[in-house]
PQR file of N, CA, C, O and H, with PARSE charges and radii, in Angstrom:
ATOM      1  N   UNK A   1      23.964  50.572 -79.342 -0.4000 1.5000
ATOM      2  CA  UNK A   1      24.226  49.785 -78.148 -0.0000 2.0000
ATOM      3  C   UNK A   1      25.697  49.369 -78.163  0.5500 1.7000
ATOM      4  O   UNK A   1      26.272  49.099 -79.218 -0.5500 1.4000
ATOM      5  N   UNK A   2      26.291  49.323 -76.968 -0.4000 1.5000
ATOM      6  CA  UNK A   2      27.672  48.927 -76.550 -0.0000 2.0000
ATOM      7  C   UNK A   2      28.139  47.519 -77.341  0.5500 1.7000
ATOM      8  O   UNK A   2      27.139  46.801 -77.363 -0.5500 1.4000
ATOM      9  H   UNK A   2      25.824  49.543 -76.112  0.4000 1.0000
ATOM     10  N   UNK A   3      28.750  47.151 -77.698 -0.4000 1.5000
ATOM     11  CA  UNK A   3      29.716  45.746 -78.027 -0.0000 2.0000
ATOM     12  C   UNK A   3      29.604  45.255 -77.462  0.5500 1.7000
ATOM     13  O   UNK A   3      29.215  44.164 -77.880 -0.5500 1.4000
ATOM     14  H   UNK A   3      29.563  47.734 -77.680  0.4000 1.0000
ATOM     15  N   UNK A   4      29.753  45.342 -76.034 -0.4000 1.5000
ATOM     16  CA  UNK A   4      29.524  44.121 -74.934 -0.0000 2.0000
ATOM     17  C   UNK A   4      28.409  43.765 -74.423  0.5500 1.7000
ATOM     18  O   UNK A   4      28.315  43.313 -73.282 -0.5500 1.4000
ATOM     19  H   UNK A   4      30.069  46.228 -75.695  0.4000 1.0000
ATOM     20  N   UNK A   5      27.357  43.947 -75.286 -0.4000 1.5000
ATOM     21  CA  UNK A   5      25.942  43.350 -75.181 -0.0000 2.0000
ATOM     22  C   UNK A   5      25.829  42.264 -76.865  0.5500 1.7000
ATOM     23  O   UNK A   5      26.136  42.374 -78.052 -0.5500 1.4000
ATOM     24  H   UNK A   5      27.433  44.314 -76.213  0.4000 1.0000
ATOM     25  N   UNK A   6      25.138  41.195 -75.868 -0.4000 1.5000
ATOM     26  CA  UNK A   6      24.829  40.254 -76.546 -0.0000 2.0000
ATOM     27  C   UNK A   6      23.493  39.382 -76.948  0.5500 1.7000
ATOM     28  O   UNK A   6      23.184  38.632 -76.023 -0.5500 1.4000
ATOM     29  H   UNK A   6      24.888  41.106 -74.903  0.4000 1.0000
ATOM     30  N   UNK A   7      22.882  39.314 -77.746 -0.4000 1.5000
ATOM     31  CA  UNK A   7      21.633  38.692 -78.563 -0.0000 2.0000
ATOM     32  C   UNK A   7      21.519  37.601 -77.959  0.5500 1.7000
ATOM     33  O   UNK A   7      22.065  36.787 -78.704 -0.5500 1.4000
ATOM     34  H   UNK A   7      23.133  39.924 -78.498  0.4000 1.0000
ATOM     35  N   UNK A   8      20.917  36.755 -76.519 -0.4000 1.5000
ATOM     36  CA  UNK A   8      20.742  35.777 -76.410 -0.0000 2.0000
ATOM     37  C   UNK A   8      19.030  35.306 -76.703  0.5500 1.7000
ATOM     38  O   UNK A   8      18.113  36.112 -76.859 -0.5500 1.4000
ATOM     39  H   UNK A   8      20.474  37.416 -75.914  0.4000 1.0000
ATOM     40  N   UNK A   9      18.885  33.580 -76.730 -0.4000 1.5000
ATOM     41  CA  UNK A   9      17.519  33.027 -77.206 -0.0000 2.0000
ATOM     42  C   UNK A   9      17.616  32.458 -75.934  0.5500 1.7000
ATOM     43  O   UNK A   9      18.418  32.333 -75.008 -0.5500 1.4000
ATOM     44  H   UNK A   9      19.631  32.925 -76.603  0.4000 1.0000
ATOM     45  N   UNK A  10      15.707  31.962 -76.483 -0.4000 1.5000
ATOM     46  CA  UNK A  10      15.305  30.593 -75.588 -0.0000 2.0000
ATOM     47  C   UNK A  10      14.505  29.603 -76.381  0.5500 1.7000
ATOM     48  O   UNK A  10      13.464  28.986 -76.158 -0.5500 1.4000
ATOM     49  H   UNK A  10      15.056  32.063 -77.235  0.4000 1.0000
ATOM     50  N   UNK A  11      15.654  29.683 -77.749 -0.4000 1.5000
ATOM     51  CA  UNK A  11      14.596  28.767 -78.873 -0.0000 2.0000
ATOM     52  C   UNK A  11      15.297  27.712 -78.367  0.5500 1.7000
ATOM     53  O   UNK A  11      14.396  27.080 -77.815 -0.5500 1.4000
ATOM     54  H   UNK A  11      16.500  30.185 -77.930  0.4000 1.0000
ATOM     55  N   UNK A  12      16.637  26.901 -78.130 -0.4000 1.5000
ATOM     56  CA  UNK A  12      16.338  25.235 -77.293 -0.0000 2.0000
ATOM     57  C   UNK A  12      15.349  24.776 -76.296  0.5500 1.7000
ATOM     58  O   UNK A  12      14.820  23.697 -76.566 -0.5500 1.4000
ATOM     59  H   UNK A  12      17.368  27.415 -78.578  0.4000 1.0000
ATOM     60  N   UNK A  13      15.010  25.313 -75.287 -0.4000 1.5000
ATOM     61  CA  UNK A  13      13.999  25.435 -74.000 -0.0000 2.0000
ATOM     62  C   UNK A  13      12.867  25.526 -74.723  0.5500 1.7000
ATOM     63  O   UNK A  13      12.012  24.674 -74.484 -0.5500 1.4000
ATOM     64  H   UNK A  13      15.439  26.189 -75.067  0.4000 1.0000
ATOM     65  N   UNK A  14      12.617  26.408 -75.616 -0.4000 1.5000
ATOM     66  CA  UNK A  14      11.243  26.361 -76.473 -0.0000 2.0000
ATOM     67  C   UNK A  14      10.752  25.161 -77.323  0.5500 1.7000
ATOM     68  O   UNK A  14       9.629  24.658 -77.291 -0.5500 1.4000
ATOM     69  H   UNK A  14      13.312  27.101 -75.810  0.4000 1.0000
ATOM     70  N   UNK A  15      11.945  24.755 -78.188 -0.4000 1.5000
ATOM     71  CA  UNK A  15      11.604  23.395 -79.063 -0.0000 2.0000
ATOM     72  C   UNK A  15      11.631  22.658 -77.730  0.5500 1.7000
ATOM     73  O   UNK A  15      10.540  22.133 -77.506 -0.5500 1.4000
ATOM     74  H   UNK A  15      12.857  25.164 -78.214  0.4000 1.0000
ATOM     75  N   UNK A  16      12.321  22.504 -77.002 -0.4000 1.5000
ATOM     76  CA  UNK A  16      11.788  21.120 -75.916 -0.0000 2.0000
ATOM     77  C   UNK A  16      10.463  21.217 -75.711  0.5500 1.7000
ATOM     78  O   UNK A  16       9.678  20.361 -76.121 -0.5500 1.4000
ATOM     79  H   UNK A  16      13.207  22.931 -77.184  0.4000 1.0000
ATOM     80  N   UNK A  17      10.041  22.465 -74.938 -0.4000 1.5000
ATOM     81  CA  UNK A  17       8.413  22.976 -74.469 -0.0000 2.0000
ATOM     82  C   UNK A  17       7.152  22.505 -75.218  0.5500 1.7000
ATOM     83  O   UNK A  17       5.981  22.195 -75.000 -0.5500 1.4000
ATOM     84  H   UNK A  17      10.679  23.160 -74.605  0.4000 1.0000
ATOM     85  N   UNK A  18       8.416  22.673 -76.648 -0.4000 1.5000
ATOM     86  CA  UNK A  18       7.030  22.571 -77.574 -0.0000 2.0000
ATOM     87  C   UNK A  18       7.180  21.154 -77.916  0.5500 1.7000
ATOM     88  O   UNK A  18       7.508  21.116 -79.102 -0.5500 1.4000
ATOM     89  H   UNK A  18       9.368  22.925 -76.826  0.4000 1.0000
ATOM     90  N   UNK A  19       7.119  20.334 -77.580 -0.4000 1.5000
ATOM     91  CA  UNK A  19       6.845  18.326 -77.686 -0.0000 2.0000
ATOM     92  C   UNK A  19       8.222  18.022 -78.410  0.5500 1.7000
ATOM     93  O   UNK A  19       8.436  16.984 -79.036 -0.5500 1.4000
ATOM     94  H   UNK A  19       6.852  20.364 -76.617  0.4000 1.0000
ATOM     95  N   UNK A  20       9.399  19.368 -78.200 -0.4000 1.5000
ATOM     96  CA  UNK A  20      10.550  18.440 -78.813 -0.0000 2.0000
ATOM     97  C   UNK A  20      10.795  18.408 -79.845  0.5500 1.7000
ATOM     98  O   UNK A  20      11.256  17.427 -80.429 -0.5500 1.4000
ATOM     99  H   UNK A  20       9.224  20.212 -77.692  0.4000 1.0000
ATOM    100  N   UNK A  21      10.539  19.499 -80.333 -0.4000 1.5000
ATOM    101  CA  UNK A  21      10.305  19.737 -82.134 -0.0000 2.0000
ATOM    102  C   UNK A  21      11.972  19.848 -82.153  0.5500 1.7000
ATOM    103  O   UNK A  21      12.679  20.069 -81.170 -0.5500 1.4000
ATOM    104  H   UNK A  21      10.165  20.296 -79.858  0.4000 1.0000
ATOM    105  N   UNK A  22      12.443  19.625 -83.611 -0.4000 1.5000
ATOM    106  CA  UNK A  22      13.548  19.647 -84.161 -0.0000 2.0000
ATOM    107  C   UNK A  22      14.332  20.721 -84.957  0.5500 1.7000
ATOM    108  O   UNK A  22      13.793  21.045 -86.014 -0.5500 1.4000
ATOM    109  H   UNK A  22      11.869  19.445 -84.410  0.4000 1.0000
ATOM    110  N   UNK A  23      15.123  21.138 -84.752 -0.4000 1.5000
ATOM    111  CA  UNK A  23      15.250  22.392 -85.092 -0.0000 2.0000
ATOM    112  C   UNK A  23      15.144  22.299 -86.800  0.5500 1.7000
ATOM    113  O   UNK A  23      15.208  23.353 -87.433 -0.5500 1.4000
ATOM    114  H   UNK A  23      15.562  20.876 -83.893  0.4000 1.0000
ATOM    115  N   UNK A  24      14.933  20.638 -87.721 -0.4000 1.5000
ATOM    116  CA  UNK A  24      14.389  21.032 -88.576 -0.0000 2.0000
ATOM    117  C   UNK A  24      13.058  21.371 -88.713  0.5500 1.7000
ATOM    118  O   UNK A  24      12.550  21.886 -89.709 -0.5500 1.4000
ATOM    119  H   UNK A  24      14.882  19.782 -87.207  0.4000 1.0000
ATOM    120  N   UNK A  25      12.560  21.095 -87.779 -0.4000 1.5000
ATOM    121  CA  UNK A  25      11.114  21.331 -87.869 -0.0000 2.0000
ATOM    122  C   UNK A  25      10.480  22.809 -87.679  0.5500 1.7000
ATOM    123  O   UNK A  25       9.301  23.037 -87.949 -0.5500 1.4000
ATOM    124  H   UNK A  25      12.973  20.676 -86.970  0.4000 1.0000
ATOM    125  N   UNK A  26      11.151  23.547 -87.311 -0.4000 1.5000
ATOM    126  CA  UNK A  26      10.842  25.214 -86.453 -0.0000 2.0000
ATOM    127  C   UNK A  26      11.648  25.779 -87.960  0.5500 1.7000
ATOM    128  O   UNK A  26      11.026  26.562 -88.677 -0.5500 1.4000
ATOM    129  H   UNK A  26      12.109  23.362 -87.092  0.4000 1.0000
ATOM    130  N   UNK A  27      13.155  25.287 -88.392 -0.4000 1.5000
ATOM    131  CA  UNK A  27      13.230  25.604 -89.530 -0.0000 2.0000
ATOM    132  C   UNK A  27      12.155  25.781 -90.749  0.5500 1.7000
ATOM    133  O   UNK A  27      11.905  26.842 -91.321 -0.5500 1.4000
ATOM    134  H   UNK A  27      13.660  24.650 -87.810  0.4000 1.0000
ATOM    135  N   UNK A  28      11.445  24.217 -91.077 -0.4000 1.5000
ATOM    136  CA  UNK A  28      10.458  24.294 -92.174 -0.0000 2.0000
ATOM    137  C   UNK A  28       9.343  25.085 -91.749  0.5500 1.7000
ATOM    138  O   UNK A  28       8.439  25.339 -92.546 -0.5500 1.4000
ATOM    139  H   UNK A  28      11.648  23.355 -90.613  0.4000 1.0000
ATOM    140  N   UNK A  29       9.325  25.441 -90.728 -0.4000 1.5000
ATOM    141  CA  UNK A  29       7.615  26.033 -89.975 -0.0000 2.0000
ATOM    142  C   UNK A  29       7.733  27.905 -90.042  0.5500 1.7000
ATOM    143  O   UNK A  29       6.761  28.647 -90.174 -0.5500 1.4000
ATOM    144  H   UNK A  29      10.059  25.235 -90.081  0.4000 1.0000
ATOM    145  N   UNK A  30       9.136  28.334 -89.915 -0.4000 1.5000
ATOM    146  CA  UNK A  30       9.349  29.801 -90.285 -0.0000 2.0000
ATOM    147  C   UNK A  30      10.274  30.146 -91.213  0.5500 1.7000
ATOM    148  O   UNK A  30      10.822  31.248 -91.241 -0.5500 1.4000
ATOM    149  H   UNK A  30       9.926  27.731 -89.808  0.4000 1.0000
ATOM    150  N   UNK A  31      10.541  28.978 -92.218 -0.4000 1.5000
ATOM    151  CA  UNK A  31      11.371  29.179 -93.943 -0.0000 2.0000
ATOM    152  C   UNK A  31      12.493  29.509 -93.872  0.5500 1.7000
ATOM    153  O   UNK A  31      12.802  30.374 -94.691 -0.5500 1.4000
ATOM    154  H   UNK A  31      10.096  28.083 -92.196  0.4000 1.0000
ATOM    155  N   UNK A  32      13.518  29.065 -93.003 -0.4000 1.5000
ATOM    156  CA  UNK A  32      14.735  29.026 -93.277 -0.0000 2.0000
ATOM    157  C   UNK A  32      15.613  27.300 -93.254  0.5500 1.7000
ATOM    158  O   UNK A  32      15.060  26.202 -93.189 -0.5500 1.4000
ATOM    159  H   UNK A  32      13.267  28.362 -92.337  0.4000 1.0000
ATOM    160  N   UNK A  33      17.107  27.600 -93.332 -0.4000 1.5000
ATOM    161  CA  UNK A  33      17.527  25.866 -93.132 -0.0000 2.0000
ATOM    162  C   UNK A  33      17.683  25.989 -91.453  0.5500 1.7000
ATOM    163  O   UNK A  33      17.794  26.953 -90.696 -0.5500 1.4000
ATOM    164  H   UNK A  33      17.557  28.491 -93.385  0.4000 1.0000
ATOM    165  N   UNK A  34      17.635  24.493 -91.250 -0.4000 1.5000
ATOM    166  CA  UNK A  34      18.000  24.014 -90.158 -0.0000 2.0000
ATOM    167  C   UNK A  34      19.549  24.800 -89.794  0.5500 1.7000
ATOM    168  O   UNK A  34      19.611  25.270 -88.658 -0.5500 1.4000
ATOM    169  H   UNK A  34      17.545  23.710 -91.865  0.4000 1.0000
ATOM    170  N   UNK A  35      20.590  24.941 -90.538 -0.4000 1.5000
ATOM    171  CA  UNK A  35      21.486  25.467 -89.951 -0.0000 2.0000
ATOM    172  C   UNK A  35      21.323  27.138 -89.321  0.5500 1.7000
ATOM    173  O   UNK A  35      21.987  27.624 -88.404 -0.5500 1.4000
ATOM    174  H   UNK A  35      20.540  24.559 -91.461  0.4000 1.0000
ATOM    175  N   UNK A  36      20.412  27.700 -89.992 -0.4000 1.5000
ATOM    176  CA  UNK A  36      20.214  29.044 -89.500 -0.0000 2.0000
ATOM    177  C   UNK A  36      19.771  28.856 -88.206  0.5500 1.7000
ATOM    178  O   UNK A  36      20.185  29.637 -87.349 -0.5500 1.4000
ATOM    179  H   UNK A  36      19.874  27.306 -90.736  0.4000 1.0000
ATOM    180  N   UNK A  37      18.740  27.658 -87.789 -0.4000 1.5000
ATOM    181  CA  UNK A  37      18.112  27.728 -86.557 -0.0000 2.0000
ATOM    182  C   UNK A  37      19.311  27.783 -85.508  0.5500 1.7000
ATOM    183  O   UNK A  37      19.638  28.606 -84.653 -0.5500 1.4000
ATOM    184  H   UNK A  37      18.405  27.023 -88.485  0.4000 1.0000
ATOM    185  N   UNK A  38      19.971  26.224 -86.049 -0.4000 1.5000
ATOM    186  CA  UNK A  38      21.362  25.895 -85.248 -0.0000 2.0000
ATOM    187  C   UNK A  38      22.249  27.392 -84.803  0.5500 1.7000
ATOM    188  O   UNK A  38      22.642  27.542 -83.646 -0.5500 1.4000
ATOM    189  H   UNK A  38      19.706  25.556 -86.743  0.4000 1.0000
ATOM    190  N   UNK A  39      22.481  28.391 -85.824 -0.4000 1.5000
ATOM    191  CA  UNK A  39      23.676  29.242 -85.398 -0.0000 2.0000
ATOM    192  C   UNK A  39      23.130  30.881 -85.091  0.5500 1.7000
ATOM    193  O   UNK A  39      23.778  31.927 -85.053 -0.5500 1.4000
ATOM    194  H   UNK A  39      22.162  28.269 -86.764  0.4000 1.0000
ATOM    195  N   UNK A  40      21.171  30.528 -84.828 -0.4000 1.5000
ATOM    196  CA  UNK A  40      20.634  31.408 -84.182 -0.0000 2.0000
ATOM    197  C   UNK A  40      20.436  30.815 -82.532  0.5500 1.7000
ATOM    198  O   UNK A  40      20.013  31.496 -81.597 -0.5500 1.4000
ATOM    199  H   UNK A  40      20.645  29.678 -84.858  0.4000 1.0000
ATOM    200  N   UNK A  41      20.765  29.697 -82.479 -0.4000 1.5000
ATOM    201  CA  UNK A  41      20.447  29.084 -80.833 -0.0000 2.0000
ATOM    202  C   UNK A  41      22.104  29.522 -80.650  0.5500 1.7000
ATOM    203  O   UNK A  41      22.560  30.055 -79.638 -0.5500 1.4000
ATOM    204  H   UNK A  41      21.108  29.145 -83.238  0.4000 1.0000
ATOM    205  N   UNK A  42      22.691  29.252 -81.575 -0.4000 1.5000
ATOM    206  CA  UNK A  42      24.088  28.759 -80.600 -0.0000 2.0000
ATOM    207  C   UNK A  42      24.951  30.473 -80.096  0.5500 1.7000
ATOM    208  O   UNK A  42      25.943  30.682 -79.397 -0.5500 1.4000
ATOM    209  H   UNK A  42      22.320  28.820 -82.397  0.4000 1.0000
ATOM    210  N   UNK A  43      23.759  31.683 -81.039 -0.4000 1.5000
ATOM    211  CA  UNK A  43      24.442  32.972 -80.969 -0.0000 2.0000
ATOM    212  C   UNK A  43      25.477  33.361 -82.087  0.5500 1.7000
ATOM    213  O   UNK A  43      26.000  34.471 -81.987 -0.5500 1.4000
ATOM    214  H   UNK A  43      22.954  31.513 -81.607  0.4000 1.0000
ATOM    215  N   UNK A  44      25.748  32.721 -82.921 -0.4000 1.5000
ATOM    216  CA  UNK A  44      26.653  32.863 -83.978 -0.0000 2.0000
ATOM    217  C   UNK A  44      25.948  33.829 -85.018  0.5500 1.7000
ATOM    218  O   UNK A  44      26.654  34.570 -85.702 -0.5500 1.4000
ATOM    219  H   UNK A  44      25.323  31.819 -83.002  0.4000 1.0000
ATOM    220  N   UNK A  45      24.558  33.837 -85.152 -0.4000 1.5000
ATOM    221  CA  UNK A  45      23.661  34.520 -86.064 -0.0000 2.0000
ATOM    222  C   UNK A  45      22.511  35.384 -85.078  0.5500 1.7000
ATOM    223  O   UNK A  45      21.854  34.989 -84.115 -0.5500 1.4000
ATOM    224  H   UNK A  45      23.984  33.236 -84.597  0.4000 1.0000
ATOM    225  N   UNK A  46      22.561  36.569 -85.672 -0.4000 1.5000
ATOM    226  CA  UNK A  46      21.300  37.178 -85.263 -0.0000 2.0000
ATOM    227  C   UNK A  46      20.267  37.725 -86.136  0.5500 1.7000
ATOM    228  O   UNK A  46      20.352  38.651 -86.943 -0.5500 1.4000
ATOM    229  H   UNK A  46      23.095  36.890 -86.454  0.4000 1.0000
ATOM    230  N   UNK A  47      19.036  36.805 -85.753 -0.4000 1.5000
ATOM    231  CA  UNK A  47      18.081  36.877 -86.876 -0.0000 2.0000
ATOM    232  C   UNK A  47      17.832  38.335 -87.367  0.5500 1.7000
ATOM    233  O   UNK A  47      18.585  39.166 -86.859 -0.5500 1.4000
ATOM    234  H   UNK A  47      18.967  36.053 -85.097  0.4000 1.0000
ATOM    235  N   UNK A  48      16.934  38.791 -88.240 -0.4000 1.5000
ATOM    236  CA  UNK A  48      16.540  39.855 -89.009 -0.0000 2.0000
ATOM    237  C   UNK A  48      15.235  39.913 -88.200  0.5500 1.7000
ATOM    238  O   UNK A  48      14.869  38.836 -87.729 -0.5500 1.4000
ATOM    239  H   UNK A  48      16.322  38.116 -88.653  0.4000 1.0000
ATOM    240  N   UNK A  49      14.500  40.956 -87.969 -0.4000 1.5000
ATOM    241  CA  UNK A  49      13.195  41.551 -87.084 -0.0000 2.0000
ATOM    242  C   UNK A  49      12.040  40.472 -87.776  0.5500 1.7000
ATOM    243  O   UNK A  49      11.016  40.082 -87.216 -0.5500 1.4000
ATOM    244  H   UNK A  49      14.798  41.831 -88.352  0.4000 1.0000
ATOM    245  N   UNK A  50      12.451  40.154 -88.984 -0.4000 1.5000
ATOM    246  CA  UNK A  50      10.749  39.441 -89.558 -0.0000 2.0000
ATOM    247  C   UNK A  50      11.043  38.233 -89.193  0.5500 1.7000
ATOM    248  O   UNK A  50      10.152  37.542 -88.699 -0.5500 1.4000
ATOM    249  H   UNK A  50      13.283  40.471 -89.439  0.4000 1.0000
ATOM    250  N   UNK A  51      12.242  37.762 -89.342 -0.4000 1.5000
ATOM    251  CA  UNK A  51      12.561  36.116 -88.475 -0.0000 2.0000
ATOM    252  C   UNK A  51      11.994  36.031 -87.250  0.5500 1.7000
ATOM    253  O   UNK A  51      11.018  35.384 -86.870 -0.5500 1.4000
ATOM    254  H   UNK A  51      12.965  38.323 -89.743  0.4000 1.0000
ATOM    255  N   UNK A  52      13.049  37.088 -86.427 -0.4000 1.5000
ATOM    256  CA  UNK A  52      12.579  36.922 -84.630 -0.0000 2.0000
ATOM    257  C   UNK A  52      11.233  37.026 -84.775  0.5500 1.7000
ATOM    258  O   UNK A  52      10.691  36.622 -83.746 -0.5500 1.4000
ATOM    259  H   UNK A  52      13.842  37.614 -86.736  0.4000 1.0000
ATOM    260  N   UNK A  53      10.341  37.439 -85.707 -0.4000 1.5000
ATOM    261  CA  UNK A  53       9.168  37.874 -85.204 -0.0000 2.0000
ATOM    262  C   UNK A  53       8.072  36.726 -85.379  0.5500 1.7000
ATOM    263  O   UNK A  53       7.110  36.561 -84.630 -0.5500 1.4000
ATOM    264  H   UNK A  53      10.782  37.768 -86.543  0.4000 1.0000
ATOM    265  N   UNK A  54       8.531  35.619 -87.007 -0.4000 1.5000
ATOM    266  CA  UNK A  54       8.150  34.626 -87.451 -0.0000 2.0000
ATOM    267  C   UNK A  54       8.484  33.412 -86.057  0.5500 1.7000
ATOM    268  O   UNK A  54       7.512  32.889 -85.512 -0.5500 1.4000
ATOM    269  H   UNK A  54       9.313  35.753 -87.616  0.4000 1.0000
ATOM    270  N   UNK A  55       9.737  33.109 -85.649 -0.4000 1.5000
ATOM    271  CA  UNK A  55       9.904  32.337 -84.823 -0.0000 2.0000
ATOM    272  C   UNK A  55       9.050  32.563 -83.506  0.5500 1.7000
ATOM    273  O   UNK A  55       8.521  31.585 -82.978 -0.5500 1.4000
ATOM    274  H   UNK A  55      10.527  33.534 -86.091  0.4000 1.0000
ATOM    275  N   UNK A  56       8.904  33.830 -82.964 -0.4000 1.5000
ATOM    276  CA  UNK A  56       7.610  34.115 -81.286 -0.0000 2.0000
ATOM    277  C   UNK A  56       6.866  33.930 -81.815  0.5500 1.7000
ATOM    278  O   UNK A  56       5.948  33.602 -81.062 -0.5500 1.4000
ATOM    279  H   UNK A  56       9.334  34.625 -83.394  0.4000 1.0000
ATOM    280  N   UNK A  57       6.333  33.896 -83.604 -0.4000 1.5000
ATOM    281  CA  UNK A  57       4.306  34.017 -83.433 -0.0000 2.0000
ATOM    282  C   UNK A  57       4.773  31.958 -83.423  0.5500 1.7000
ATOM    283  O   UNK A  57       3.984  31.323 -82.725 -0.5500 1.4000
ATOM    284  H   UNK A  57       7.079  34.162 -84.215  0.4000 1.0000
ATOM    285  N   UNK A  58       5.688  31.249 -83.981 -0.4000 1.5000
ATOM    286  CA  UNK A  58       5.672  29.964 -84.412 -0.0000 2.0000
ATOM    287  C   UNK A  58       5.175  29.053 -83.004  0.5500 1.7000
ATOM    288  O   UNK A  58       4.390  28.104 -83.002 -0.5500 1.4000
ATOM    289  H   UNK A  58       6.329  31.765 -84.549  0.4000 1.0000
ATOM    290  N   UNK A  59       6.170  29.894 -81.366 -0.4000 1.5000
ATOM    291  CA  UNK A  59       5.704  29.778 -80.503 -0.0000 2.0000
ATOM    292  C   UNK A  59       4.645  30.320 -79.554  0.5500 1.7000
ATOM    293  O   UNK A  59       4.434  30.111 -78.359 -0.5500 1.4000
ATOM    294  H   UNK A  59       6.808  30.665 -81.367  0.4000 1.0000
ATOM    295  N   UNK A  60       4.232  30.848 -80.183 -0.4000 1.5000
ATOM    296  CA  UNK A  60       3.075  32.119 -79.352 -0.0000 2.0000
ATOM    297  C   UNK A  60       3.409  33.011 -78.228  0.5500 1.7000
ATOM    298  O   UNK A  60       2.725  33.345 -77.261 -0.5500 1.4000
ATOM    299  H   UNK A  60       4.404  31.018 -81.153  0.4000 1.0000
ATOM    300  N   UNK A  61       4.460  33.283 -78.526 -0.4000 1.5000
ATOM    301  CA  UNK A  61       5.622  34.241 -77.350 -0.0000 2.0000
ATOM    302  C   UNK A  61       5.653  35.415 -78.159  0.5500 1.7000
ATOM    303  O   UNK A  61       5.653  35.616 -79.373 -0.5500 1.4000
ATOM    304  H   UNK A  61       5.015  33.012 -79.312  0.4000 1.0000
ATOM    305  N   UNK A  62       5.691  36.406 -76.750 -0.4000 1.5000
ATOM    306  CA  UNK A  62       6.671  38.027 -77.158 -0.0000 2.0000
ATOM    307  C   UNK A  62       7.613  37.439 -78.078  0.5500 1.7000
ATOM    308  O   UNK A  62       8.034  36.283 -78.088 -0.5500 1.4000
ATOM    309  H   UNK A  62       5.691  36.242 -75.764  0.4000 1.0000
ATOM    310  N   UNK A  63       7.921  38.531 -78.954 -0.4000 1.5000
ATOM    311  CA  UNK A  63       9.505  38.348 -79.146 -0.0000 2.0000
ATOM    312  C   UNK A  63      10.755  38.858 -77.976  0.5500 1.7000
ATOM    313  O   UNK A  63      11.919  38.461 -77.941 -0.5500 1.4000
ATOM    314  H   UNK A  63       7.579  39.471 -78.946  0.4000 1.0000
ATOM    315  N   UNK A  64      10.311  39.522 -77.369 -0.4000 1.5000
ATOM    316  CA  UNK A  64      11.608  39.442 -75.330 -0.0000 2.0000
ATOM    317  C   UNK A  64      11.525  37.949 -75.033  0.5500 1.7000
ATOM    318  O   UNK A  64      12.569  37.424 -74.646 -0.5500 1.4000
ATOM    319  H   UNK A  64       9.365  39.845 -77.398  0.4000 1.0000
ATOM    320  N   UNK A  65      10.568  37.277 -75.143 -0.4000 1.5000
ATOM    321  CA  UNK A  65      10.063  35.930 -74.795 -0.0000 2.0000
ATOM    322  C   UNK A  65      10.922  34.748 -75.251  0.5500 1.7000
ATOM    323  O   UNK A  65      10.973  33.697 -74.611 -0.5500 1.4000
ATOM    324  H   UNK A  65       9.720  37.703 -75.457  0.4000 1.0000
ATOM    325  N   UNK A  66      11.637  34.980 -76.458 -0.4000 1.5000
ATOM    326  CA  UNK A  66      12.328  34.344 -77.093 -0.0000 2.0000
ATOM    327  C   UNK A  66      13.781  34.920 -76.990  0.5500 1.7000
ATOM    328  O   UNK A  66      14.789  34.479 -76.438 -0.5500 1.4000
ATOM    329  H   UNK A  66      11.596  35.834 -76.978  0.4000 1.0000
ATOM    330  N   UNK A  67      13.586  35.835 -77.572 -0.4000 1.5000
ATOM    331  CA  UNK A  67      15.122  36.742 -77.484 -0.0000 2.0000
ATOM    332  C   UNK A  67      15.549  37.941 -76.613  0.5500 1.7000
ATOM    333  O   UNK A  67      14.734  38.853 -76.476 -0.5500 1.4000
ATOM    334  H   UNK A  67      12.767  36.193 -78.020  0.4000 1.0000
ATOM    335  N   UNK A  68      16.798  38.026 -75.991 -0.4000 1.5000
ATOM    336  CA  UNK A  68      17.155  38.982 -75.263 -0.0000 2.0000
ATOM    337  C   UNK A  68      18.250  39.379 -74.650  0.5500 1.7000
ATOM    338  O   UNK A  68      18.903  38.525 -74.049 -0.5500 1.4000
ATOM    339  H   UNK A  68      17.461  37.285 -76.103  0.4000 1.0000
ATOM    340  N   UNK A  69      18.727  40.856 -74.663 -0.4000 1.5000
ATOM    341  CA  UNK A  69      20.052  40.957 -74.575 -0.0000 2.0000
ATOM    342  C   UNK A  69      20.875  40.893 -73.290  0.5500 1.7000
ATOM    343  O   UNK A  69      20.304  41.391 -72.320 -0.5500 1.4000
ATOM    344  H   UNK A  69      18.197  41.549 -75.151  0.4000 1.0000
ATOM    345  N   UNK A  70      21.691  40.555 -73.144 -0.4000 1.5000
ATOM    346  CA  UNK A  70      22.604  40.071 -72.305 -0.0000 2.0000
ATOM    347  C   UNK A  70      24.110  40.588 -72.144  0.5500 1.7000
ATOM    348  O   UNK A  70      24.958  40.301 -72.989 -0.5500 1.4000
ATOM    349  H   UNK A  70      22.155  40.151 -73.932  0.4000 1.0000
ATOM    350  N   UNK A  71      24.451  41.504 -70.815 -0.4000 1.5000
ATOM    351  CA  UNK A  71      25.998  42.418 -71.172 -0.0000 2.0000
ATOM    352  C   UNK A  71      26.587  41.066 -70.828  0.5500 1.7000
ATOM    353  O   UNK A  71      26.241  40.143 -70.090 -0.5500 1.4000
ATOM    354  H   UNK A  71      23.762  41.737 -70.129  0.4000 1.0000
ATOM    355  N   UNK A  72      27.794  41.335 -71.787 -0.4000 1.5000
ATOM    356  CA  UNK A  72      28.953  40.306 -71.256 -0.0000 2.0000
ATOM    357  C   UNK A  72      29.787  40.877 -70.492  0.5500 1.7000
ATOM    358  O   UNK A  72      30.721  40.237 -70.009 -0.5500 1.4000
ATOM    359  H   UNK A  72      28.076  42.084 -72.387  0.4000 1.0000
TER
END
């Protein structure tokens, strides 16, 4: 895929959805730190296939549901 496509989420919109959970909390719930969550929302990190896949079952979403690419 081109460079000018980009890995975007909808894990902020999701922790709200979900009663507001904390991104330490989605951290301890699919085993990474809170900062991974942080610099997988903010786009700085793009998870590994068993993450993205741990974080949609955490919400009961596709993984498209959560993540998806975006041309810049």
């Amino acid at each position: 895929m081109a460079d000018n496509y980009k890995l975007e989420n909808n894990l902020r919109k999701l922790r709200f959805e979900h009663d507001e959970i904390s991104q330490q909390e989605l951290a301890n719930a699919v085993g990474v730190t809170r900062l991974t969550i942080h610099s997988i929302e903010t786009g700085k990190f793009n998870p590994s296939v068993a993450l993205a896949l741990k974080i949609a079952g955490f919400f009961e979403k596709s993984v498209e549901e959560v993540f998806y690419i975006k041309k810049e």
